[in-house]
Backbone as CSV, one residue per row, in Angstrom:
resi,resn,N_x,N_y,N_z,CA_x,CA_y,CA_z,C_x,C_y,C_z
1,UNK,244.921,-3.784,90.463,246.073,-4.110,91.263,245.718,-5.261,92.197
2,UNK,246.595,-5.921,92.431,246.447,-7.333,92.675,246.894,-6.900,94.424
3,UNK,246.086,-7.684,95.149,246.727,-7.890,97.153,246.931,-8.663,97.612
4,UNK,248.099,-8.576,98.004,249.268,-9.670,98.619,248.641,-9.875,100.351
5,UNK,249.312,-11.083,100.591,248.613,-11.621,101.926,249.681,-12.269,102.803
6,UNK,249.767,-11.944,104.104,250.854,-12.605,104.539,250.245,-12.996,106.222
7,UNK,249.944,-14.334,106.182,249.948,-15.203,107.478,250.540,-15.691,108.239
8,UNK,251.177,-15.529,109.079,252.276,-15.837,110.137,251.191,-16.709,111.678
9,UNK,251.648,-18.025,111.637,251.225,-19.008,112.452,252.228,-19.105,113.332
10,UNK,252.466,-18.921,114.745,253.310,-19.698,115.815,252.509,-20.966,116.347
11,UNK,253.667,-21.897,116.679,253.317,-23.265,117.169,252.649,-24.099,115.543
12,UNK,252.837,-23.849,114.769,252.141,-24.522,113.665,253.759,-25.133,112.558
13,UNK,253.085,-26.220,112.087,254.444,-26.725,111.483,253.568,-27.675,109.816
14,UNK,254.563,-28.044,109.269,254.303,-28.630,108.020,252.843,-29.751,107.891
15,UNK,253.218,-30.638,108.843,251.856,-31.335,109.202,250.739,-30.949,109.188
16,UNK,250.401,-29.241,110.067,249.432,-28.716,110.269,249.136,-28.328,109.147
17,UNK,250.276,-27.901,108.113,249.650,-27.247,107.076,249.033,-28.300,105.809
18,UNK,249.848,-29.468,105.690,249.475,-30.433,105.092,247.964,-31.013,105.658
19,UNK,247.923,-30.994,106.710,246.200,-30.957,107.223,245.362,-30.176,106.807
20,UNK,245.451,-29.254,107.018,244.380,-27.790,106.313,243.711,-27.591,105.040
21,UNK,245.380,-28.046,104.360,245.404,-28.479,102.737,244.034,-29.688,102.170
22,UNK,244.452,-30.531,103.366,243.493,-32.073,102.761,242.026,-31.514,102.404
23,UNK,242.198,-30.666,103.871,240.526,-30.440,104.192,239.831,-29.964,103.145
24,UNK,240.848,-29.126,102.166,240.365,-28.329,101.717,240.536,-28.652,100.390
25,UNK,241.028,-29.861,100.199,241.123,-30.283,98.350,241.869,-29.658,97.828
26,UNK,242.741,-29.120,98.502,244.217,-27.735,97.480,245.320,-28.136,98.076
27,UNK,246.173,-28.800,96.642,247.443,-29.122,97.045,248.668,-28.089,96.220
28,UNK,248.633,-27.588,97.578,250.138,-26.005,96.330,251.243,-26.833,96.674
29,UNK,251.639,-28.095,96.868,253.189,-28.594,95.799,253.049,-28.764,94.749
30,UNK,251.289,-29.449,94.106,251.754,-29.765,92.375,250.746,-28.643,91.998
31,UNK,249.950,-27.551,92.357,249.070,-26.890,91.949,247.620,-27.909,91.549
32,UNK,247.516,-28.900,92.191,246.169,-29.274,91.596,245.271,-29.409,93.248
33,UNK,243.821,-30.214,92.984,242.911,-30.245,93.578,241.982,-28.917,93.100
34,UNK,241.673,-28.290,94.168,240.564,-26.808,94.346,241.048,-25.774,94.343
35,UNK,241.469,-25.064,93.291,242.465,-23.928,93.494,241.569,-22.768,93.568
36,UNK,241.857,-21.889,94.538,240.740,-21.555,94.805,240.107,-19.958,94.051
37,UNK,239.366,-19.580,93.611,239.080,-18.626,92.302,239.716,-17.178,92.857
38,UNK,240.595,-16.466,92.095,241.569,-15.576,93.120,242.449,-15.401,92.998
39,UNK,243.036,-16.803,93.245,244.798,-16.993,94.092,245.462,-16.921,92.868
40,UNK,246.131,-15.850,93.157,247.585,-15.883,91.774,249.082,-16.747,92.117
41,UNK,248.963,-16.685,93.480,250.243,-17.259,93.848,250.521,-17.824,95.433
42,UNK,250.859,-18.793,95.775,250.659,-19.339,97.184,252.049,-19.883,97.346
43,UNK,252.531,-19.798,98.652,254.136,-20.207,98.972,254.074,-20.158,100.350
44,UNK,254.839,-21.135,101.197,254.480,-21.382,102.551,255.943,-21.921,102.753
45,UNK,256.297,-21.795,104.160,257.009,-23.055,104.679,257.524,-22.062,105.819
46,UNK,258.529,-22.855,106.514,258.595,-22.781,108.064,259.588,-21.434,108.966
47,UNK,259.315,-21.334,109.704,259.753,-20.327,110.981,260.430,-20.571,111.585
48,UNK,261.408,-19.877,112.347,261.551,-20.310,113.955,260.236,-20.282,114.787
49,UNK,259.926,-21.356,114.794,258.419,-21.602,115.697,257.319,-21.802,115.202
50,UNK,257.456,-21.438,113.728,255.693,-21.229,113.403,255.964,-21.805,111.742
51,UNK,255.041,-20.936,111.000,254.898,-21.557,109.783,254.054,-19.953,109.061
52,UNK,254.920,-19.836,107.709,254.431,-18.697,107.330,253.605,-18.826,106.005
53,UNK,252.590,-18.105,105.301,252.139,-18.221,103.873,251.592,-16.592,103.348
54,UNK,252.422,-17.123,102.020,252.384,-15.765,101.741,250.883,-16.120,100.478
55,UNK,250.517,-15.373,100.138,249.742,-15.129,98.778,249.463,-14.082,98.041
56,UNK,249.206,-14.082,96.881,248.630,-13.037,96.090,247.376,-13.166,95.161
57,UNK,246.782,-12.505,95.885,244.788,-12.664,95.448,244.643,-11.623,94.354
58,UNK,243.406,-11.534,93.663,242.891,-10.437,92.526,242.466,-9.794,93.453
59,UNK,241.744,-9.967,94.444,241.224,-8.890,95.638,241.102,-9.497,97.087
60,UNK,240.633,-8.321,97.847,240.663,-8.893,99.255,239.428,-9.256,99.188
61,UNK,238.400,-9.391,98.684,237.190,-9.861,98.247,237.264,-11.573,97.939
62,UNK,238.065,-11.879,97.269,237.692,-12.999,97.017,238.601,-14.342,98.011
63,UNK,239.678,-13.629,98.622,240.211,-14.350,99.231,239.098,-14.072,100.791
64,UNK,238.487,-12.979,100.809,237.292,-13.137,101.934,236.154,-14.435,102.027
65,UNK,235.975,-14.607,100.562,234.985,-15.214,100.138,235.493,-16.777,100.563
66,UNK,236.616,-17.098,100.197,238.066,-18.031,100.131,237.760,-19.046,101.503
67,UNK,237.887,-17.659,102.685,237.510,-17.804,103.865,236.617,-18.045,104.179
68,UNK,235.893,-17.319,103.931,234.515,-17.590,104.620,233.876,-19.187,104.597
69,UNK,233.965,-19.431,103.196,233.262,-20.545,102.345,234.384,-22.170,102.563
70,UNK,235.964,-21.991,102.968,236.369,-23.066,103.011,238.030,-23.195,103.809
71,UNK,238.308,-22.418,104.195,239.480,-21.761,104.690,239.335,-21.938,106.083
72,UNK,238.545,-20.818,106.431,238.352,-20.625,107.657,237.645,-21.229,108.874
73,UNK,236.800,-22.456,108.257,236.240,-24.004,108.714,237.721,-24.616,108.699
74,UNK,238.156,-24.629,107.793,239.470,-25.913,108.060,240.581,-25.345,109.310
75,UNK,240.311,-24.065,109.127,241.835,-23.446,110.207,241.060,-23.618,111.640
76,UNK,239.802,-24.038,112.008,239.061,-23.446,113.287,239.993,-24.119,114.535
77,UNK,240.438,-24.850,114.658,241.324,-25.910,115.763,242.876,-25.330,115.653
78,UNK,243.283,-24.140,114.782,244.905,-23.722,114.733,244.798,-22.618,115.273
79,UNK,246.017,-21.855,115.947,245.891,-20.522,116.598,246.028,-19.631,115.228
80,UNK,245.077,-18.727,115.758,244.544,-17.414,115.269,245.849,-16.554,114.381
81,UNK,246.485,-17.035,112.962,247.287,-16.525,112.425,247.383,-14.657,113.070
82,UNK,248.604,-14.543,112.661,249.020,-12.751,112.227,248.628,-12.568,111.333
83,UNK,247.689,-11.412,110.765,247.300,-11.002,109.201,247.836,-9.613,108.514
84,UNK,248.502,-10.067,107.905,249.216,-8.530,107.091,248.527,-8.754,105.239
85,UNK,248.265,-7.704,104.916,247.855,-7.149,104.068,249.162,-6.090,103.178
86,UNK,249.074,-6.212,101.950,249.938,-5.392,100.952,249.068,-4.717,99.734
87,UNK,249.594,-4.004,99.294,249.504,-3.693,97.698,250.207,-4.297,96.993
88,UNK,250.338,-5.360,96.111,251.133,-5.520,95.269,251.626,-4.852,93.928
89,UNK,252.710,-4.547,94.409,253.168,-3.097,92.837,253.937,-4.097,92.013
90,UNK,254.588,-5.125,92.446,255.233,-5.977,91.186,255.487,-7.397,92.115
91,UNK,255.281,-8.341,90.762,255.329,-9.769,91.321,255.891,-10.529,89.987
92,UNK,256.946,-11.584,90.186,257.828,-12.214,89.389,257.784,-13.425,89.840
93,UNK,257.311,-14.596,89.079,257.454,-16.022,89.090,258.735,-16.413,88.056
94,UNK,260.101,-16.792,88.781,260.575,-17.415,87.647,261.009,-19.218,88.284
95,UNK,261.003,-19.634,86.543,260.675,-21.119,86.624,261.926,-21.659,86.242
């Protein structure tokens, strides 16, 4: 079973996230650069105030790893997201 991820940023906006992105060689508008080993699914965009991203990892393991190794260097200068955690029981991409 696959775990869903949900980050909620206040004061953070498109720019910031397009920054984070560079740092990190992963561009989720066309799916290319560094995708990172894990991620089944990534979707972001804006708040009243903040900026939200959702994801869905193979585990909380590897999106740890995610972090540790390239994530969490690029976010060090943004406020300290909200972190929610799921089970994912069903997930639908349609194109």
């Amino acid at each position: 079973m696959a775990d869903g991820l949900i980050l909620q940023f206040d004061g953070v906006g498109e720019q910031d996230y397009d920054a984070v992105n560079a740092k990190i060689n992963f561009n989720p508008r066309t799916g290319g650069g560094d995708w990172p080993a894990g991620l089944q699914s990534h979707s972001a965009g804006a708040t009243d105030g903040g900026w939200v991203v959702t994801e869905v990892w193979d585990s909380k393991e590897d999106q740890g790893a995610f972090m540790a190794d390239h994530l969490g260097p690029a976010l060090a200068d943004m406020p300290v997201p909200r972190v929610t955690w799921f089970s994912v029981v069903a997930s639908q991409h349609r194109h």
